[in-house]
Every structure is written in structure tokens, then in C-alpha cells.
N, C-alpha and C positions, 0 to 999 in steps of 0.2 A: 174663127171658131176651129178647133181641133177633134177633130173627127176621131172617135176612139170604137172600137169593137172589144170585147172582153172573151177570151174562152177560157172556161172552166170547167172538171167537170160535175159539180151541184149548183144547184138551184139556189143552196145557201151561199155560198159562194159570191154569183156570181150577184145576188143582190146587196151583198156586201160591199162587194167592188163598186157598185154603182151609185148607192151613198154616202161613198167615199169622194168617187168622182163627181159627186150631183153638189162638190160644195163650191168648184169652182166652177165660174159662168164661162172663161175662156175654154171647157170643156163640154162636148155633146157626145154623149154615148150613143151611137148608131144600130150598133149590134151585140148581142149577146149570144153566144152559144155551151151546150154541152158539146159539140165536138166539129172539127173542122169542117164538118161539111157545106161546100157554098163559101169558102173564105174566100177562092179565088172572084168570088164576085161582089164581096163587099169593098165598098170606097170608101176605104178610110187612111190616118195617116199614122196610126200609132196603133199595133195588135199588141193588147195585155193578155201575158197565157200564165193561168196559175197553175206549177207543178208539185204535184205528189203524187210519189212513187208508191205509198200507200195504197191509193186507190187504182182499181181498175179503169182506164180510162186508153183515149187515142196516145198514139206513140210522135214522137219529132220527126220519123220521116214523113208519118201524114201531112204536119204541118207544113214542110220543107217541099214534099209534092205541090201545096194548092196553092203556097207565095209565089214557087214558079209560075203557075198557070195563071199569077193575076195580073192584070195591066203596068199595076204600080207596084212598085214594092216598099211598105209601111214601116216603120221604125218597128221595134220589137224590146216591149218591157217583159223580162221571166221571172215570174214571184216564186220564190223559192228557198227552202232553207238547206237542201244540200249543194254545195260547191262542187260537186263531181257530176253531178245531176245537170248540169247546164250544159258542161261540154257537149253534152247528145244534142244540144243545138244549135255544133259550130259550122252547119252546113246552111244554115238559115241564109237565104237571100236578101239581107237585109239591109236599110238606109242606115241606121243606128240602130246602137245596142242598149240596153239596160238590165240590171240586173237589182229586185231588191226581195228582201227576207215576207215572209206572207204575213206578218203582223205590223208591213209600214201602215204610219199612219199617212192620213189626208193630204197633208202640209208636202209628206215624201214623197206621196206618190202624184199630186199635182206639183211640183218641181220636177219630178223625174218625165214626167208627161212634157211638159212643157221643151225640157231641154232633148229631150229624143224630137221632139218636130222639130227643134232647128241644126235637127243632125248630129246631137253630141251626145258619148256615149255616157252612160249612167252607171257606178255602183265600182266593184272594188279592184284598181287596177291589176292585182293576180289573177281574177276570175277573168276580167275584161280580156287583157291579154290573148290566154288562150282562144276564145272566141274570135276575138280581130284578125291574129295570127293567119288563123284557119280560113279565112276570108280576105285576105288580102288581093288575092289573085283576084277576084271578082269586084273588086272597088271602084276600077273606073268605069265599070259596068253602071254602077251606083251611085255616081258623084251627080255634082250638080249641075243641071244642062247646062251652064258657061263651059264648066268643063271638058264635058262632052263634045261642044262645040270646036273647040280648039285641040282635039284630040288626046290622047294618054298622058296622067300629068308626068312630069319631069320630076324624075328621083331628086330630092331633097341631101344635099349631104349630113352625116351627121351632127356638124354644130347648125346646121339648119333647121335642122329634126328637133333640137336640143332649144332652141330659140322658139321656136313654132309651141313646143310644150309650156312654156315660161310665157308669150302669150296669152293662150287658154286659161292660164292662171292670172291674167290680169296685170301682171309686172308692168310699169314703162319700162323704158329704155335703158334709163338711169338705173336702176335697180336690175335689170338682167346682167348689163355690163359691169355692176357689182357681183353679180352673183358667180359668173362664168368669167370673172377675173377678164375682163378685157374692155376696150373704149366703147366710150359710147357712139364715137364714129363706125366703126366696126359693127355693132349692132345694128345701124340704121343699113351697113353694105346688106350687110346679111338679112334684114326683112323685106329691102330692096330686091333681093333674089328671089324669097321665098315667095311676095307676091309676083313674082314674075313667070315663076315656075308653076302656080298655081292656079293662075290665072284669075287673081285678085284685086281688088278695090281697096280693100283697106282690111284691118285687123279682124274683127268681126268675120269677112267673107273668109277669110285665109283659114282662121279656126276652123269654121265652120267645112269648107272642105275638106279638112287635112283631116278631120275628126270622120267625116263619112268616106275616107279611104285610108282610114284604119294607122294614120299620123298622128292621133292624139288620143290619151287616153283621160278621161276623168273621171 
């Protein structure tokens, strides 16, 4: 089950979001709020915050205060429809990012739930970017205790980086080494490294890391 909290700030809101969220059963809404206060002591894995600038409401450094102060730090879905408006939350301490417009539906926003718990960022790589960017210093803060375990991961070169993306999108072998003009023996050096450097099992964990230290974007 997938532990979600919602902050918004109406009442209409945030009951919206919640029978949105009430349609998948792999989701349990835990917490609702009008405003951050007490987030650092909600246990959850995924904080959805809907913004609008419109209204009077808590600002991003609030929220950016009480993620530091929580045990964990939760993935982070931002409903939103301006693109300039997100940056104010590139300081957020966060495992994953996501990013979608306030009129997703159901379907988007139980996908986008889904794939922020297993680490992976959400919504449109220009927005992403800047966010990831901003947070890069702080990722292996945030990666996953293997990682952790074995200490700071090892810079990826760039056709490493460039491999590791073509992954995340599901490519084999055969088809990246089409795509990046090169063998398919070559491919397999190069994933050979990158689980090595990442401190991986197989394709799956490698995404999944490289995507919560800010190597992948989707």
C-alpha cells in the first residue's frame, strides 16, 4: 500500500484529490491538510501539494522547513499549471519528483503516484530538469540504502548517462546499440559499468537509482 498525504489549500480541493485517489486500492490517503503544519510527522511515501498562486495560502520554504525535519523524506507530486511556479520548489528534499497540471485525471495521477514510490521522476522533462538540477548535490543523501551502504555513487560517464536514459525507456540492447550507432557488445560493457557503479542488481534497480540521484529523467 502506498501511503499518500495531500496538502492543499480548500477543503474542495483536497476532497477532490481524495476521490481521485479512492479509485486505486494500491493507494491509502493517510493525511490531508490546509497547511504544512505537522508534515514533519506524517509517515507517508508520496506528499501531493496543489499550487496556486491565486490564493492565499503557506509558501515552499514552509514546506522545504518541515521535509527536513521529517525522518523520511517522501516523493513529491506538484499540481500545477504554471511552469515557473515549480521552481520555488527546487530546494525540496526529496526522493522523487513529479510534476502534473491540476485538471490530471485519475488514470494520471494514480500512474504518477505509483511511479514517484518507486523513485522515478514524473512530468515534463524541461520542468524536471531545472528541479533535479537544483538538487543534485543532495542525492546521495537520498538514494537507496544499497547505495548508501556502499557510499557516494561513482559519476557515470556520459555515454553511460546516455545508456542509463535508453533504459528507463525500456530499449534492449539490440535497439540502444541501434540507436547510439554502436555494438551490441559495447552495450552490454557499458551496463556492465553502470551496474557496477551504481551499485545494482539488474536494470530495474539501476533506473530506479540513477532516477532518485537525479540520472534520469521521465
Amino acid at each position: 500500500m502506498i501511503r499518500v498525504a495531500i496538502l492543499a489549500q480548500t477543503h474542495a480541493m483536497r476532497l477532490g484529490l481524495r476521490q481521485l485517489l479512492g479509485q486505486d486500492e494500491q493507494v491509502e490517503v493517510t493525511a490531508d491538510a490546509g497547511s504544512p503544519a505537522g508534515l514533519s510527522d506524517w509517515n507517508i511515501d508520496v506528499l501531493i501539494e496543489s499550487i496556486n498562486h491565486q490564493e492565499e495560502g503557506f509558501q515552499a520554504f514552509e514546506v522545504e522547513s518541515l521535509l527536513r525535519d521529517s525522518k523520511a523524506y517522501p516523493a513529491v507530486l506538484l499540481l500545477c499549471d504554471d511552469p515557473g511556479a515549480v521552481q520555488e520548489y527546487a530546494n525540496l528534499p526529496f526522493r522523487a519528483i513529479g510534476i502534473l497540471p491540476q485538471d490530471a485525471t485519475s488514470e494520471e495521477m494514480s500512474a504518477a503516484v505509483r511511479a514517484l514510490n518507486e523513485g522515478l521522476s514524473v512530468g515534463e522533462r524541461s520542468q524536471l530538469e531545472g528541479l533535479l538540477e537544483s538538487t543534485k548535490s543532495e542525492a546521495p543523501r537520498l538514494a537507496l540504502d544499497r547505495s548508501a551502504e556502499t557510499g557516494s555513487i561513482e559519476s557515470l560517464t556520459p555515454r553511460e548517462t546516455e545508456i542509463l536514459q535508453l533504459l528507463a525507456q525500456g530499449l534492449p540492447n539490440k535497439q540502444i546499440a541501434y540507436t547510439l550507432g554502436i555494438s551490441e557488445h559495447t552495450v552490454k560493457f557499458h551496463i556492465s559499468s553502470i551496474y557496477s557503479k551504481l551499485g545494482a542488481y539488474n536494470r530495474t534497480e539501476a533506473v530506479r537509482i540513477g532516477a532518485q540521484n537525479g540520472l534520469v529523467v521521465f
